[in-house]
Biopython code that builds the backbone (N, CA, C, O; Angstrom):
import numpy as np
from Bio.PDB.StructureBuilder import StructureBuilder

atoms = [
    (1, "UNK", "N", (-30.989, -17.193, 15.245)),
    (1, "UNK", "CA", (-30.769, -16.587, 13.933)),
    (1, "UNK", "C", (-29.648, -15.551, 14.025)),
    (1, "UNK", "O", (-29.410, -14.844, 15.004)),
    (2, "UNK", "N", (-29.180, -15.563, 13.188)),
    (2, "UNK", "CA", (-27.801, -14.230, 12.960)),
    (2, "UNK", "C", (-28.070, -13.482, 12.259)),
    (2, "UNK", "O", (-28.509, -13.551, 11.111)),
    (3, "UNK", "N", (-27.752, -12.431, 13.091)),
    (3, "UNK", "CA", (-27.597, -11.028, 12.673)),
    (3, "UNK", "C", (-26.495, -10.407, 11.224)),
    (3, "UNK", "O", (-25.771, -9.430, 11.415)),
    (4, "UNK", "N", (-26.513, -10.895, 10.286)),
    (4, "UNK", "CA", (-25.328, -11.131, 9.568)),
    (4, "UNK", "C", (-24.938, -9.568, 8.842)),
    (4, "UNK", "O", (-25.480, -9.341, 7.760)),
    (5, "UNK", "N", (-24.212, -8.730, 9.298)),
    (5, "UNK", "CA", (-23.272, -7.389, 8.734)),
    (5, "UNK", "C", (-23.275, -7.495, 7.217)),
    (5, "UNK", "O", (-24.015, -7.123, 6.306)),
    (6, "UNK", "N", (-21.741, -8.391, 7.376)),
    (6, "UNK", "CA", (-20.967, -8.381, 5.742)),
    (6, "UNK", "C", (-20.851, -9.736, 5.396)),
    (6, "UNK", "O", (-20.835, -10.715, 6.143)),
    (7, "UNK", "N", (-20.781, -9.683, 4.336)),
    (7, "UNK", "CA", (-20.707, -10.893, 3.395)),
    (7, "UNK", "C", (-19.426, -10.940, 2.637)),
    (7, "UNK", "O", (-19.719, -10.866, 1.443)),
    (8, "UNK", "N", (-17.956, -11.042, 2.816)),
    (8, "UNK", "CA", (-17.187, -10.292, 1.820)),
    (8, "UNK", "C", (-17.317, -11.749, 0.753)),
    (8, "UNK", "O", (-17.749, -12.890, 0.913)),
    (9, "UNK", "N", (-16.649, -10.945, -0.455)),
    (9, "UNK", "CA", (-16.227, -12.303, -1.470)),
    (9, "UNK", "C", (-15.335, -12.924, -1.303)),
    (9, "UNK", "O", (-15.307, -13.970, -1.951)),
    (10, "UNK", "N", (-14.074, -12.611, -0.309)),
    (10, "UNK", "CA", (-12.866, -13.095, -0.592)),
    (10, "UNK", "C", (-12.793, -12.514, 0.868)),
    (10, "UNK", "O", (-13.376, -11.452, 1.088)),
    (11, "UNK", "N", (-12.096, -13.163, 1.897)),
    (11, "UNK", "CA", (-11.656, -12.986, 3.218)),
    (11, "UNK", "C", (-10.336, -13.557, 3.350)),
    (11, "UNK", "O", (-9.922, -14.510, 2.690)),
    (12, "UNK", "N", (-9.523, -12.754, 4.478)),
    (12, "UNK", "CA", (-8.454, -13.442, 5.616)),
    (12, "UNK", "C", (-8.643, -13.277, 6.919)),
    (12, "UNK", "O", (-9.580, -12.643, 7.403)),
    (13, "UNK", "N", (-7.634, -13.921, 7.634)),
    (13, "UNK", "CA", (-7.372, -13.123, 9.136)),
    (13, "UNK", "C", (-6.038, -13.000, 8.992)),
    (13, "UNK", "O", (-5.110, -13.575, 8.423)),
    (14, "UNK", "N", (-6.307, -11.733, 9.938)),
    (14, "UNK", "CA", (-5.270, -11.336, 10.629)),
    (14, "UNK", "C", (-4.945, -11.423, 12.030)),
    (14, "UNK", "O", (-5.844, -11.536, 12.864)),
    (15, "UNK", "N", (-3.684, -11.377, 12.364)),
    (15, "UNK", "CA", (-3.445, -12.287, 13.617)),
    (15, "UNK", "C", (-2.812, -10.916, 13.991)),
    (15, "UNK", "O", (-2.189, -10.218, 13.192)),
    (16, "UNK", "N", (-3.120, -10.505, 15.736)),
    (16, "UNK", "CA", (-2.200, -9.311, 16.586)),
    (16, "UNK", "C", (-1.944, -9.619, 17.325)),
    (16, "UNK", "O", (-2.226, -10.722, 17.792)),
    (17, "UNK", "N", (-1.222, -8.715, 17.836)),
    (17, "UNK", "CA", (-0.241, -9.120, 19.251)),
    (17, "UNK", "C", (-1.557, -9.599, 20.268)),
    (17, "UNK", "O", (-2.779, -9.449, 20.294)),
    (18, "UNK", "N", (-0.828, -10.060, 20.825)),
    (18, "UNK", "CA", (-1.537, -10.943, 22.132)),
    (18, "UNK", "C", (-2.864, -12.060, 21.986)),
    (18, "UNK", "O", (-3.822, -12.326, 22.711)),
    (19, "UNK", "N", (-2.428, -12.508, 20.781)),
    (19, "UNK", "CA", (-3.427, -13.594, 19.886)),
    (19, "UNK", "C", (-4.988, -13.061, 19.910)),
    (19, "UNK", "O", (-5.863, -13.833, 20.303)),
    (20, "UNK", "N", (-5.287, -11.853, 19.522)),
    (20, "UNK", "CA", (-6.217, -11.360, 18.541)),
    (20, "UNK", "C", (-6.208, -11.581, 17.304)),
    (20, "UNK", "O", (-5.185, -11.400, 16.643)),
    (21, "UNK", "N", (-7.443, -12.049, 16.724)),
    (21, "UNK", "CA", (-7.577, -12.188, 15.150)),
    (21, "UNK", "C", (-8.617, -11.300, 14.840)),
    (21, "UNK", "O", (-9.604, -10.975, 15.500)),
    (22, "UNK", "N", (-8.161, -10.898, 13.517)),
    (22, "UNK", "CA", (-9.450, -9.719, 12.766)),
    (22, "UNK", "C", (-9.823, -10.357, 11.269)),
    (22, "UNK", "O", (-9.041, -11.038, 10.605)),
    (23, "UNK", "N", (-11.041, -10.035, 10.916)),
    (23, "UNK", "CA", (-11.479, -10.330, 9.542)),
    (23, "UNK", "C", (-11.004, -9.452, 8.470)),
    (23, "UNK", "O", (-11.560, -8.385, 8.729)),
    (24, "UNK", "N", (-10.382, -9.304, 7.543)),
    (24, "UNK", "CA", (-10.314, -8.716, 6.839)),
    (24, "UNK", "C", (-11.059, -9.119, 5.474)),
    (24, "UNK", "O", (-10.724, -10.150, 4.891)),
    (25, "UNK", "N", (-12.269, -8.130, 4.881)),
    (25, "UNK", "CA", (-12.817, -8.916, 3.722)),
    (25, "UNK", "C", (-12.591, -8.114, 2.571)),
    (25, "UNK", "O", (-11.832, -7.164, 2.762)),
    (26, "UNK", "N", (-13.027, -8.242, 1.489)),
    (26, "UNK", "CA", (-12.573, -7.715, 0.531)),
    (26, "UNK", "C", (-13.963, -8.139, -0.644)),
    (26, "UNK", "O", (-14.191, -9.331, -0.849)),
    (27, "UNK", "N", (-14.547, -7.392, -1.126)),
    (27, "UNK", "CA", (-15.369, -7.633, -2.503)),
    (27, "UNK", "C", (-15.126, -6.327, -3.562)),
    (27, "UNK", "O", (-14.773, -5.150, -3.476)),
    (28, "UNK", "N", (-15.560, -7.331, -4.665)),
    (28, "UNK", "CA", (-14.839, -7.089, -5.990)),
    (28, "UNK", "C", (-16.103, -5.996, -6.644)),
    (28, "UNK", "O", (-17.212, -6.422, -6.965)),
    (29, "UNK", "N", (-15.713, -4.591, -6.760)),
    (29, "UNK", "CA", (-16.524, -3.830, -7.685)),
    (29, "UNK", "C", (-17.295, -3.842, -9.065)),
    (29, "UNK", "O", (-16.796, -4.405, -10.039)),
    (30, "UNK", "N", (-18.441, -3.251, -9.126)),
    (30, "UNK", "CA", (-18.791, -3.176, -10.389)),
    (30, "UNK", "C", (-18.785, -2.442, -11.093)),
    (30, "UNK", "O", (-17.748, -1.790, -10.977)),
    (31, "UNK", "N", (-19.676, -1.934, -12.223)),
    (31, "UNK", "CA", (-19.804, -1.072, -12.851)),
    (31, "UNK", "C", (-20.136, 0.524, -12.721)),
    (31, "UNK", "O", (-20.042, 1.481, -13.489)),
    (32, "UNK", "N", (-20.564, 0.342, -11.390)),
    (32, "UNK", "CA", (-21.315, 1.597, -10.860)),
    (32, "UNK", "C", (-20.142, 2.079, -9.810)),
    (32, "UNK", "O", (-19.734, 3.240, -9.811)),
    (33, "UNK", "N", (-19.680, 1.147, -8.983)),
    (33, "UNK", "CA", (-18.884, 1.244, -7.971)),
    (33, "UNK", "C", (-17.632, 0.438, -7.481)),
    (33, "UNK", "O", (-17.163, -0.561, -8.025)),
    (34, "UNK", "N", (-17.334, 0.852, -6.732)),
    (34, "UNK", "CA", (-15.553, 0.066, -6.637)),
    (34, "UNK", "C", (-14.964, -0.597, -6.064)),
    (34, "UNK", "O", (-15.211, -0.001, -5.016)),
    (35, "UNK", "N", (-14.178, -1.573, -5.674)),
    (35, "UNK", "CA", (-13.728, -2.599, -5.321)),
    (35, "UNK", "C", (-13.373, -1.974, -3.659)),
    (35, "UNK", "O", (-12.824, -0.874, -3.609)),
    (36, "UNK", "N", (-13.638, -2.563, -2.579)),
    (36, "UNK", "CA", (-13.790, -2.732, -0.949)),
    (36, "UNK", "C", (-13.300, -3.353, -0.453)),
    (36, "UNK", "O", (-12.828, -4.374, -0.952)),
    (37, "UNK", "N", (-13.145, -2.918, 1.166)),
    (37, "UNK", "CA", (-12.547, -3.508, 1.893)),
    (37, "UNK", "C", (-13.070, -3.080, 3.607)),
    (37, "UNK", "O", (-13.459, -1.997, 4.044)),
    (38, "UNK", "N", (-12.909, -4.255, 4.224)),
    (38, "UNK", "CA", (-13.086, -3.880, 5.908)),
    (38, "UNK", "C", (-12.450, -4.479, 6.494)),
    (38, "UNK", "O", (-11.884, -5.469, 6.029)),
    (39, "UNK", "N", (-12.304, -4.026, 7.894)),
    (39, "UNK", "CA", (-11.733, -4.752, 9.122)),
    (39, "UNK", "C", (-12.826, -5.294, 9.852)),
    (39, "UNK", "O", (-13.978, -4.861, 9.886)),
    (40, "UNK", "N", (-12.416, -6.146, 10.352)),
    (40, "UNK", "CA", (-14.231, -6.047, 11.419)),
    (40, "UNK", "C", (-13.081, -5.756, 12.793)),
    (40, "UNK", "O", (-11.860, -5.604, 12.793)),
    (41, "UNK", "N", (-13.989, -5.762, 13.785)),
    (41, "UNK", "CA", (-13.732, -5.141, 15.158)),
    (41, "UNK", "C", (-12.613, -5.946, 15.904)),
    (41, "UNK", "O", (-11.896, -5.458, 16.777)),
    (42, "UNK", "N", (-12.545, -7.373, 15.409)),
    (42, "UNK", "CA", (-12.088, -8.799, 16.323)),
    (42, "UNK", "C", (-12.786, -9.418, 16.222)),
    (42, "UNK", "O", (-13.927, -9.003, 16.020)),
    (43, "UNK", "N", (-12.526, -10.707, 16.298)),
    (43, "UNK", "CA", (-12.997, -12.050, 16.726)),
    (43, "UNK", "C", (-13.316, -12.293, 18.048)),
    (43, "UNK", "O", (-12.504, -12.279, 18.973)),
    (44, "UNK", "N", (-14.585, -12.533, 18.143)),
    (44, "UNK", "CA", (-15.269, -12.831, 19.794)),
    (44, "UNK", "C", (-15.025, -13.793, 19.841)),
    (44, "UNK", "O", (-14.166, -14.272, 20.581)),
    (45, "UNK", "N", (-16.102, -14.710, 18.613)),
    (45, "UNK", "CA", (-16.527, -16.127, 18.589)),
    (45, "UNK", "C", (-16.831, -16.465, 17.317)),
    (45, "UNK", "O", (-17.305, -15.576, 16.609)),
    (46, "UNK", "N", (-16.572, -18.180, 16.592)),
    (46, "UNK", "CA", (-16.179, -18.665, 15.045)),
    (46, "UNK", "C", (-17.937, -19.695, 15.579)),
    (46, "UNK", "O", (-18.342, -20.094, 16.671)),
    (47, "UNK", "N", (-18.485, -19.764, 14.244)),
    (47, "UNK", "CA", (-19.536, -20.680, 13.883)),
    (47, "UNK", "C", (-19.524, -20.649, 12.563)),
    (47, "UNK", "O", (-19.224, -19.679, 11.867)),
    (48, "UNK", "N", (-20.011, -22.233, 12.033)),
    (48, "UNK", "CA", (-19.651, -22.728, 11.174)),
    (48, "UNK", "C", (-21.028, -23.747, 10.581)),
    (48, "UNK", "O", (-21.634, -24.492, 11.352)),
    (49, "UNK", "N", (-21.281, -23.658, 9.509)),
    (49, "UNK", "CA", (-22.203, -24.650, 8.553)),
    (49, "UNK", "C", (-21.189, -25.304, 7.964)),
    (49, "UNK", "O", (-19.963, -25.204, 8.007)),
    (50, "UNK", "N", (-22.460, -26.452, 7.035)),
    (50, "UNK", "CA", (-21.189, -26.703, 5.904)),
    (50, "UNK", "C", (-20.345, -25.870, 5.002)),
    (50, "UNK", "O", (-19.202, -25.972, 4.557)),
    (51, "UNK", "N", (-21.542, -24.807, 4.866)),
    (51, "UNK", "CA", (-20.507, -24.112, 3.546)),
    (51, "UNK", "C", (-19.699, -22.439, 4.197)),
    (51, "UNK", "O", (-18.852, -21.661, 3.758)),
    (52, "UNK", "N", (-20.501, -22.520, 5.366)),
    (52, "UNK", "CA", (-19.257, -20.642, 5.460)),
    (52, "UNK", "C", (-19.080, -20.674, 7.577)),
    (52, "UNK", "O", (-19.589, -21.313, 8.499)),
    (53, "UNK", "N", (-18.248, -19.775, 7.449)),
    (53, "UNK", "CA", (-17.589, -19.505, 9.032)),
    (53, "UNK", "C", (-18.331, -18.263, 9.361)),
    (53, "UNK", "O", (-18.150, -17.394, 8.508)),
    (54, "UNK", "N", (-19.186, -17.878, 10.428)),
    (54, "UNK", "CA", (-19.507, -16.679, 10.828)),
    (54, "UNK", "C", (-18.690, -16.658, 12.194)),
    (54, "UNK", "O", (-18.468, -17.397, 13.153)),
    (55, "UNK", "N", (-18.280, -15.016, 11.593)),
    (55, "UNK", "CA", (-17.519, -14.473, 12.428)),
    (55, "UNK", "C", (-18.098, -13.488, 13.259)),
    (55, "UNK", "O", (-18.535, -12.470, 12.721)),
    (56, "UNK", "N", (-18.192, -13.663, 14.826)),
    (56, "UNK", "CA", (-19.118, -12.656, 15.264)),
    (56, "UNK", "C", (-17.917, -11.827, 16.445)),
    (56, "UNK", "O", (-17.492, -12.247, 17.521)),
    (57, "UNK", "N", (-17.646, -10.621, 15.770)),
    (57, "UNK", "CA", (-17.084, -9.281, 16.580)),
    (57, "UNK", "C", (-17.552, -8.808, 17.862)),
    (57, "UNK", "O", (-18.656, -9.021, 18.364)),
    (58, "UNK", "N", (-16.549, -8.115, 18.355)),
    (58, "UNK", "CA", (-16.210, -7.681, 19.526)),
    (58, "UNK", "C", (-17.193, -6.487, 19.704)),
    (58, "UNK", "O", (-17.410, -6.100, 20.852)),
    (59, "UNK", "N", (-17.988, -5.691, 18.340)),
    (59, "UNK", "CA", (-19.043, -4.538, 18.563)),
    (59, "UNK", "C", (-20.495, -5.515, 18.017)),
    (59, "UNK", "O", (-21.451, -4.898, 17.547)),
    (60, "UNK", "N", (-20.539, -6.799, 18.112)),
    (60, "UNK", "CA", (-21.508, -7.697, 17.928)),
    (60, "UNK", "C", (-21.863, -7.686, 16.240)),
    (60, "UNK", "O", (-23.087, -7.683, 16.108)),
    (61, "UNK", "N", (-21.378, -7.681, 15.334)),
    (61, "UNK", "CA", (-21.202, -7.823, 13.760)),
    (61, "UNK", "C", (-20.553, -9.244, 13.744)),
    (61, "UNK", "O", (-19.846, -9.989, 14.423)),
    (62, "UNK", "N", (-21.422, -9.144, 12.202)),
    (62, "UNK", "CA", (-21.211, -10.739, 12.232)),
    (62, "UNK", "C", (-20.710, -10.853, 10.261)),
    (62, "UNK", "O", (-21.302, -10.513, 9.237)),
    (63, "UNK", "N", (-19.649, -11.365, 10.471)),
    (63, "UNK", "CA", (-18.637, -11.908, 8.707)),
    (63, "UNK", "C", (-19.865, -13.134, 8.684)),
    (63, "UNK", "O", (-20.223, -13.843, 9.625)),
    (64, "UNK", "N", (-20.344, -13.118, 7.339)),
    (64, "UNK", "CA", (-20.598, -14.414, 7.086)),
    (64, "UNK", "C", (-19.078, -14.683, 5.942)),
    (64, "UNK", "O", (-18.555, -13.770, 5.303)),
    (65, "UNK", "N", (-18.696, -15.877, 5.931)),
    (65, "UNK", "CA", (-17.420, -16.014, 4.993)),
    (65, "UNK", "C", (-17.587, -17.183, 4.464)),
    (65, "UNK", "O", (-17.841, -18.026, 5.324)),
    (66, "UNK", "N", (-17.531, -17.790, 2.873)),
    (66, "UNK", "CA", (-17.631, -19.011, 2.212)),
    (66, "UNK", "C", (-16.571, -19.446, 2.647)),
    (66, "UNK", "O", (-15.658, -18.644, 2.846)),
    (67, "UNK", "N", (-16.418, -20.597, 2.871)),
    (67, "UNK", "CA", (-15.623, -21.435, 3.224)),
    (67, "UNK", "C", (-14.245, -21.783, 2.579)),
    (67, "UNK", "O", (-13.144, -22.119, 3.015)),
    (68, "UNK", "N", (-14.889, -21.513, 1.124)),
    (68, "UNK", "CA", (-13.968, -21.580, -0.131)),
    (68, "UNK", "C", (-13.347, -19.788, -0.456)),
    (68, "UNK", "O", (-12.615, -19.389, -1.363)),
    (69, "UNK", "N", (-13.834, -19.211, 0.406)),
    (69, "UNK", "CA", (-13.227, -17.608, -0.536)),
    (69, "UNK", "C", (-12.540, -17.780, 0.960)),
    (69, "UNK", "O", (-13.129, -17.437, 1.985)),
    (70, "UNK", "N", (-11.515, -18.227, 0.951)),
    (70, "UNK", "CA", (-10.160, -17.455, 2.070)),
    (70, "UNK", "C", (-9.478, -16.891, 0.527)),
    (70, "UNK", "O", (-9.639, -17.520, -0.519)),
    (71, "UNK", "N", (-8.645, -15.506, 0.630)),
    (71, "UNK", "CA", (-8.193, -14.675, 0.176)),
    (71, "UNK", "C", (-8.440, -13.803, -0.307)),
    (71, "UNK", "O", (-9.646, -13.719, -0.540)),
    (72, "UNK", "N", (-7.564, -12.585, -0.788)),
    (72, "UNK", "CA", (-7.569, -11.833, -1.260)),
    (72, "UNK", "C", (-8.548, -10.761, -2.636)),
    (72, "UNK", "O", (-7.935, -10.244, -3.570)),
    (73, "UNK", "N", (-9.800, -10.648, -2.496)),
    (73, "UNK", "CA", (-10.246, -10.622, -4.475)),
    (73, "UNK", "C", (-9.897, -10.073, -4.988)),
    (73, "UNK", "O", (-10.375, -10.108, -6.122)),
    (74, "UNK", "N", (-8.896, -9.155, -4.783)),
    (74, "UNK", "CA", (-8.497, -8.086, -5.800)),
    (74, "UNK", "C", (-7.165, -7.184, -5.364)),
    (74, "UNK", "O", (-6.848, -6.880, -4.214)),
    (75, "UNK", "N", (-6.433, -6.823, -6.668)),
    (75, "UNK", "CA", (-5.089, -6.060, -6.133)),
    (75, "UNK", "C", (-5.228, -4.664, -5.146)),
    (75, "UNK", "O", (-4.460, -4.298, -4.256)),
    (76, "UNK", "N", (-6.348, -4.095, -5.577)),
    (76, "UNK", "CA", (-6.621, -3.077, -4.785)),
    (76, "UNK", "C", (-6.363, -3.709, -3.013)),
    (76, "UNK", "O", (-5.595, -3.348, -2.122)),
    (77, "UNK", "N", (-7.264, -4.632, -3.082)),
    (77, "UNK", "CA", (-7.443, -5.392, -1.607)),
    (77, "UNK", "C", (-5.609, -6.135, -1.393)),
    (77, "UNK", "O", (-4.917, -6.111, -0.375)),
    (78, "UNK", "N", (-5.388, -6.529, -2.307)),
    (78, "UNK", "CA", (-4.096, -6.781, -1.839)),
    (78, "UNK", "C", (-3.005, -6.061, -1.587)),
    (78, "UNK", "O", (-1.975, -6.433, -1.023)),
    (79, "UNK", "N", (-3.377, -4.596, -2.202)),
    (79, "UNK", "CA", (-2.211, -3.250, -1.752)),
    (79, "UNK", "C", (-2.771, -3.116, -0.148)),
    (79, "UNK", "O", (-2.050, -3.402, 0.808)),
    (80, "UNK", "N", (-3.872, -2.738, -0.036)),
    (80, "UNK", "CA", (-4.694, -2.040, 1.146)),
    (80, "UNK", "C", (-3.464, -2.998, 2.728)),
    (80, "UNK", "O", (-2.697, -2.563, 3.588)),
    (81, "UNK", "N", (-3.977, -4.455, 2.297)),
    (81, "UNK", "CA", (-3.512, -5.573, 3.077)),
    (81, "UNK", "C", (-1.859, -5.538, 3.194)),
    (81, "UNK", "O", (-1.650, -6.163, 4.233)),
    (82, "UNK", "N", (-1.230, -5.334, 2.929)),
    (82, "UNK", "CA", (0.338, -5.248, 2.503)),
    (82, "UNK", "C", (0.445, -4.283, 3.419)),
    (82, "UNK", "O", (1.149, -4.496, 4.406)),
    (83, "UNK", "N", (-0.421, -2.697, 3.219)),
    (83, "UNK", "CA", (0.054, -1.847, 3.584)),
    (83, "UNK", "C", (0.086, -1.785, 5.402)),
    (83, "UNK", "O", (0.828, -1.353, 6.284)),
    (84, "UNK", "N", (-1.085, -2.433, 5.294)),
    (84, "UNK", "CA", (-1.935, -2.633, 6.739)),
    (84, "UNK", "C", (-0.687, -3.335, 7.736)),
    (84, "UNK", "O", (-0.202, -2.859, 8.763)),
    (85, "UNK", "N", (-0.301, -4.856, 6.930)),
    (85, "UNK", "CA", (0.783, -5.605, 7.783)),
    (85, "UNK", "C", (1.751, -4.327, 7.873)),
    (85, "UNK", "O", (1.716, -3.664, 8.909)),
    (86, "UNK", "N", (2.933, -3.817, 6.445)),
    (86, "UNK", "CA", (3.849, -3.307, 6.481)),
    (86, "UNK", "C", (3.760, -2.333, 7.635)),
    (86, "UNK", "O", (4.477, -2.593, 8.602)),
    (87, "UNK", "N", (2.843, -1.034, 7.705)),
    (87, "UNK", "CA", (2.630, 0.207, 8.651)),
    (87, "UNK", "C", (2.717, -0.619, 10.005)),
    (87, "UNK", "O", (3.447, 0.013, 10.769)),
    (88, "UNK", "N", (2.149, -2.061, 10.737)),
    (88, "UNK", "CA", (2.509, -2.564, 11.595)),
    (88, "UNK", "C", (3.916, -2.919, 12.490)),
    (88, "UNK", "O", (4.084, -3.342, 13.634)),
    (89, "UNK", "N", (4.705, -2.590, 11.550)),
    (89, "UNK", "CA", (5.684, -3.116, 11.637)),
    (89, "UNK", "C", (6.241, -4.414, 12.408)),
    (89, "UNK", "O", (7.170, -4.546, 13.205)),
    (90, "UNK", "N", (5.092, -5.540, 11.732)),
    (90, "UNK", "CA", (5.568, -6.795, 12.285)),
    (90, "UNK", "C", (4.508, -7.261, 13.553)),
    (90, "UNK", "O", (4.580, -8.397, 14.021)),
    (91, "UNK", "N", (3.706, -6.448, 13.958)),
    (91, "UNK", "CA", (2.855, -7.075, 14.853)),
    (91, "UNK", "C", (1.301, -7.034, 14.489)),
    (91, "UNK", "O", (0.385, -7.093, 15.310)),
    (92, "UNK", "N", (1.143, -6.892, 12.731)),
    (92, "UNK", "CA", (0.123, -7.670, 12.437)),
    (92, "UNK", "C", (0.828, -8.646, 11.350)),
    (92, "UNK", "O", (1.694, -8.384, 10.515)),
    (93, "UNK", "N", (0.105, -9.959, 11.670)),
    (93, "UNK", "CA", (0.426, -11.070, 10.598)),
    (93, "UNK", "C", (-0.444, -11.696, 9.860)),
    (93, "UNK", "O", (-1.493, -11.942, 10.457)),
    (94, "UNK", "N", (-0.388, -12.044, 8.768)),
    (94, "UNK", "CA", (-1.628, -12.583, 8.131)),
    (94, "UNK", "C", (-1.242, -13.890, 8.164)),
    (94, "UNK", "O", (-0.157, -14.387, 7.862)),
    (95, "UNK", "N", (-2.147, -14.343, 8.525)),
    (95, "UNK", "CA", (-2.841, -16.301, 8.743)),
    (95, "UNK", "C", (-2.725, -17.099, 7.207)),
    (95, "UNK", "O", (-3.775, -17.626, 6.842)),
    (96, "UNK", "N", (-1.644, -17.219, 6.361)),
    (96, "UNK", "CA", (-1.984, -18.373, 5.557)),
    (96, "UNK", "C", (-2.973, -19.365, 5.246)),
    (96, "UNK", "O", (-3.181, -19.712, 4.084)),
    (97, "UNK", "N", (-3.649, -19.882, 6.317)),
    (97, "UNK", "CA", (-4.603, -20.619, 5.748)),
    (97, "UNK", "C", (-5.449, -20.901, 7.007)),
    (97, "UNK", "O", (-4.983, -20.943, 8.146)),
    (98, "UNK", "N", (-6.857, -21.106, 6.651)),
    (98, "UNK", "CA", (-7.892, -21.279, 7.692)),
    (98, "UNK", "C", (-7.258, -22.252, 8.228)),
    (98, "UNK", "O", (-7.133, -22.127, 9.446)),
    (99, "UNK", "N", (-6.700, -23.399, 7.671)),
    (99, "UNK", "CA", (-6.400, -24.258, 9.121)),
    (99, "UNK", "C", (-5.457, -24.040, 10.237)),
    (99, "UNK", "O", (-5.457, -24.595, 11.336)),
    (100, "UNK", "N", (-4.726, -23.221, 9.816)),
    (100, "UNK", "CA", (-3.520, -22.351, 10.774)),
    (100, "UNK", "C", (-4.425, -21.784, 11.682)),
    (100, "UNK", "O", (-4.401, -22.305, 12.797)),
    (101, "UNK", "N", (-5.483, -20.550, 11.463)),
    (101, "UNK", "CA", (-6.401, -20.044, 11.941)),
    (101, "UNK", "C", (-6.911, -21.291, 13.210)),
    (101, "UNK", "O", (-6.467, -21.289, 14.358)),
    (102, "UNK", "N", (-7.718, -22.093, 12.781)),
    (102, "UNK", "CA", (-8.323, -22.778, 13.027)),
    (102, "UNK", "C", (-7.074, -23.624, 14.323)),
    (102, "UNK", "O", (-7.431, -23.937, 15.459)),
    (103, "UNK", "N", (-5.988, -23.790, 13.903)),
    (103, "UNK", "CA", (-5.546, -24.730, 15.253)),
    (103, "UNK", "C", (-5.469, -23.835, 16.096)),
    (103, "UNK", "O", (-5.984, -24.070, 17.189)),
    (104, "UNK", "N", (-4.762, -22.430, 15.860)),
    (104, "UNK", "CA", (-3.999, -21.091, 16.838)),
    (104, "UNK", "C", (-5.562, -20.731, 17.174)),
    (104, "UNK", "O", (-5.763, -21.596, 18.026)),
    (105, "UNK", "N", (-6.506, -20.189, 17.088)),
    (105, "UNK", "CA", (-7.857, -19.944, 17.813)),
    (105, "UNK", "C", (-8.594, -20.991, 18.533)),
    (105, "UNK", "O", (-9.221, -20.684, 19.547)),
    (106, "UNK", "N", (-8.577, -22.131, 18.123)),
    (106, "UNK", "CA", (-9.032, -23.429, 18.834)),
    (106, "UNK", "C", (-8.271, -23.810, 19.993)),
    (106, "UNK", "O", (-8.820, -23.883, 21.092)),
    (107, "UNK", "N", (-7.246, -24.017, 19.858)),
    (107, "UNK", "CA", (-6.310, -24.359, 20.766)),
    (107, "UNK", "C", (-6.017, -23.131, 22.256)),
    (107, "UNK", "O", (-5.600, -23.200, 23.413)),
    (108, "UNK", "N", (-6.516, -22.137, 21.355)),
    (108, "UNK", "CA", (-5.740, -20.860, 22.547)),
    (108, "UNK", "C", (-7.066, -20.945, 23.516)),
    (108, "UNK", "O", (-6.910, -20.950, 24.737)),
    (109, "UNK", "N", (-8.826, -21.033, 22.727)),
    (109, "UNK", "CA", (-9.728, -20.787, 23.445)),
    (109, "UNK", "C", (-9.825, -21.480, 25.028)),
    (109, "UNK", "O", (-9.156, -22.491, 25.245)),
    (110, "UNK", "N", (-10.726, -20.867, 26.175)),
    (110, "UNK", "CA", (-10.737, -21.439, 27.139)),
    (110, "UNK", "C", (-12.214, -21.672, 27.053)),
    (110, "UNK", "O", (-13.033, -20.864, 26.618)),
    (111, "UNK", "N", (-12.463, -22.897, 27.531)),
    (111, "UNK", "CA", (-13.786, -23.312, 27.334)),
    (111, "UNK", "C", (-14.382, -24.021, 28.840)),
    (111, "UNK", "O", (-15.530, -24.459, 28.904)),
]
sb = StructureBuilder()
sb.init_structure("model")
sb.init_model(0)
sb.init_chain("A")
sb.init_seg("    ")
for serial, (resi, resn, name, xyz) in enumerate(atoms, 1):
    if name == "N":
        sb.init_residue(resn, " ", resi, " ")
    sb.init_atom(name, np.array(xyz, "f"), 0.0, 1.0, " ", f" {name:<3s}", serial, name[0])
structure = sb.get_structure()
């Protein structure tokens, strides 16, 4: 059974130097409270159902992520993310699409 952290609505990765990936999630505020965002720690290790990817971190937290919410939910989350790459200056990158993810983490793992 998993230990499951966060749930975001809308997720990416981010890719760092020396082929580290991080979760970045993002859910959308309500009425009471306001639109969010996290990093998780790194990517240890990817598991997968039919419908979502759990992501389990490097401080043992675990992304559950729908399969269907890769991106961004909100502009807030999309300034935060911009700012995050830009302040990097080039050595964080964001992953276009889970299957990019998916060959560059698959392929790099040693098994």
């Amino acid at each position: 059974m998993r230990n499951i952290n966060e749930s975001p609505d809308r997720w990416v990765i981010l890719e760092l130097p020396e082929n580290n990936y991080k979760v970045f999630g993002t859910w959308m505020g309500g009425y009471l409270d306001g639109d969010r965002w996290k990093l998780n720690s790194g990517i240890k290790s990817v598991d997968s159902d039919n419908e979502y990817y759990y992501f389990i971190g490097y401080s043992g937290s675990c992304y559950k992520c729908h399969k269907k919410g890769y991106g961004v939910a909100t502009s807030f989350g999309i300034d935060i993310l911009d700012s995050i790459i830009k302040t990097s200056e080039g050595k964080i990158v964001l992953i276009n699409t889970i299957e990019e993810f998916q060959k560059n983490w698959f392929d790099e793992q040693e098994y």
